[in-house]
N, C-alpha and C positions, 0 to 999 in steps of 0.2 A: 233804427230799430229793424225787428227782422219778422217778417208776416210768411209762415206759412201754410202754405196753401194745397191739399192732399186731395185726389178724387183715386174713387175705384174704378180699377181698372175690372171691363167686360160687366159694367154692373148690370147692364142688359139680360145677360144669360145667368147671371149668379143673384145669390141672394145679398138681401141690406149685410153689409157689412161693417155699418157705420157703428153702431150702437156698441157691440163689440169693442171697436177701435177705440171709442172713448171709453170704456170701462176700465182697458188695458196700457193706458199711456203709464207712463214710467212720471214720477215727482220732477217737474222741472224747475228749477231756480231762474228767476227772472222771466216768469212766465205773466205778463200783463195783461192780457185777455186770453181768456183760455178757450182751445179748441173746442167748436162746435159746428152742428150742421148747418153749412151756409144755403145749396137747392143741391137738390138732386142728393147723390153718395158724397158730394166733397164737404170737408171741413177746413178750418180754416183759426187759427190763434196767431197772437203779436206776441212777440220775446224781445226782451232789450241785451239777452244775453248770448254773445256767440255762442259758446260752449253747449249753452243748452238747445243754442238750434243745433248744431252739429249731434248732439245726443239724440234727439227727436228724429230729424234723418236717418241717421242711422237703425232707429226701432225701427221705424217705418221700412225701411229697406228691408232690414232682416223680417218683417213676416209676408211681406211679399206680396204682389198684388193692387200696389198702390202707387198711384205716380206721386210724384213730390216735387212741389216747386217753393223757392226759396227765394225771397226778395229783398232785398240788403234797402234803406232810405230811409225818407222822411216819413212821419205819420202825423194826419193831421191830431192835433190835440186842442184840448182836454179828450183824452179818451174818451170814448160813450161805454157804457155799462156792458154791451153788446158786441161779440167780432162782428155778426150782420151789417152794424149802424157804424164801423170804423171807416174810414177812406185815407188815401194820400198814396206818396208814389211808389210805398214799399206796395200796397195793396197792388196798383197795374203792377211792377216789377212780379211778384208772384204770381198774376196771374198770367203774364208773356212765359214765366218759367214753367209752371204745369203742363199749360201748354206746349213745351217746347220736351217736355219730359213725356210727354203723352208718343213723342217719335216714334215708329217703328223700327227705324236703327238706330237707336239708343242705346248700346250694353246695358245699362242701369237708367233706368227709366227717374231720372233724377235732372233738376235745372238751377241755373241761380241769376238772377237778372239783377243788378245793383245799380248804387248812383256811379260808382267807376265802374264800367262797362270793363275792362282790360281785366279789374283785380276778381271781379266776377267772375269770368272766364275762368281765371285761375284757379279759383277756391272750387268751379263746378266741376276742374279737370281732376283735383284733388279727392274730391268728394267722389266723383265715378270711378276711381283706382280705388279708394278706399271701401264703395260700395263691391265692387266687381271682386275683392277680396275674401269681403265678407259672405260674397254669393256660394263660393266654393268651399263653404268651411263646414267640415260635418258635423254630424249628432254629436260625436266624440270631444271634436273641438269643441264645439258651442259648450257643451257641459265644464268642459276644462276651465271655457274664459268665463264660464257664471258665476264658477265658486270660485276664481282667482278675483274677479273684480268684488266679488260680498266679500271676500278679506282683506282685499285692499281696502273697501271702504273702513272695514273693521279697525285695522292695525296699522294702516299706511303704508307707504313702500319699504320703509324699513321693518314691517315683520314678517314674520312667519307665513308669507300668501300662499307659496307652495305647497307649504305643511296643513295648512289648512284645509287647502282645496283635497289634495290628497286625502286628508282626512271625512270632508263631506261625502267624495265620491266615494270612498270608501278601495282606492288603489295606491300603488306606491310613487313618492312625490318622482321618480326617475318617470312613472308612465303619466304623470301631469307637465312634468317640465318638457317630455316628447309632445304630447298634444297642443302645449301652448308654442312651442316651435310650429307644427305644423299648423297649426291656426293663424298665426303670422300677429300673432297678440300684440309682443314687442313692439314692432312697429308699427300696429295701429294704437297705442296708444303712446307711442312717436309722432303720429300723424294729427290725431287728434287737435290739439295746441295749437298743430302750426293752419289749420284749418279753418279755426276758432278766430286764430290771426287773419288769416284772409278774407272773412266774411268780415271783423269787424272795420277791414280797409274799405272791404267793397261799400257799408255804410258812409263812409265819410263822402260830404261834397266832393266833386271837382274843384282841384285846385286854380286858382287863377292862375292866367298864361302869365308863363316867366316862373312862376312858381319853383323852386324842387320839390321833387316828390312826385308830378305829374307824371299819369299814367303817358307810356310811350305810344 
């Protein structure tokens, strides 16, 4: 499972930001306890779906201001009704992560602590390229990739995405196909998947010695 675990950053000198944050989450699939205020500014939900931690990261990233840690493991179970009352080793994992995203030389203030230490790594190196992408992408962009993704969800990849967005913003699909170019859209949603893939490795046990597959 995947426990993440968000605190605001500078919540000292800023206001709650939290309440907000929860009002504003995007629908996640495979969301098994849902985020809520655990002390202080940070929150905290369990997902059993890579994809949809990879989606949540990513919001969280793009409005900025929030650390993000990300814990690939076990959880104990039967669920409790509560994130507060959850425990197991996704829980520490996420909380070693926050913490390690909380860095000041961080690029993306983003972490992933798992039961493969090695695959974790991987998917955090993944995740902070694809964060640090997103960082750079303007107004312009971001419009381009809003209405490209509402018509991907509409139509699927094989319709009209272009034409559509074009048509939301209200410009020609030549200045949406510039903007998703320089947005670098393509390939985050290239990335995405293979991301999705990495967390859901970094969940799986350590394999027994002699094993294949074990992390190097």
């Amino acid at each position: 499972m995947f426990v993440v675990t968000v605190d605001q950053q500078g919540s000292r000198r800023s206001t709650d930001q939290v309440p907000a944050l929860l009002s504003g989450l995007p629908h996640l699939d495979g969301l098994l306890l849902p985020f809520e205020r655990t002390v202080g500014d940070e929150v905290q939900a369990v997902l059993d779906d890579p994809a949809s931690t990879v989606e949540v990261a990513l919001h969280l990233l793009r409005l900025g201001g929030w650390s993000v840690g990300i814990g690939a493991g076990p959880v104990l179970e039967p669920l409790p009704a509560s994130t507060r009352e959850a425990s197991g080793a996704a829980f520490i994992a996420a909380r070693e992560a926050v913490e390690a995203a909380k860095s000041r030389g961080r690029p993306v203030p983003v972490a992933v602590r798992g039961a493969r230490p090695a695959t974790a790594r991987d998917a955090e190196a993944v995740l902070t390229l694809l964060g640090s992408v997103l960082a750079r992408r303007s107004t312009a962009g971001w419009a381009a990739v809003d209405a490209a993704r509402d018509a991907l969800g509409r139509t699927g990849a094989d319709g009209p995405v272009q034409q559509l967005a074009a048509e939301r913003l209200g410009v020609s699909q030549q200045a949406v196909s510039q903007r998703l170019r320089a947005a670098h859209w393509a390939e985050e949603q290239a990335v995405r998947p293979v991301l999705a893939r990495l967390l859901a490795a970094a969940d799986l046990p350590e394999p027994a010695e002699g094993d294949v597959g074990a992390d190097g």
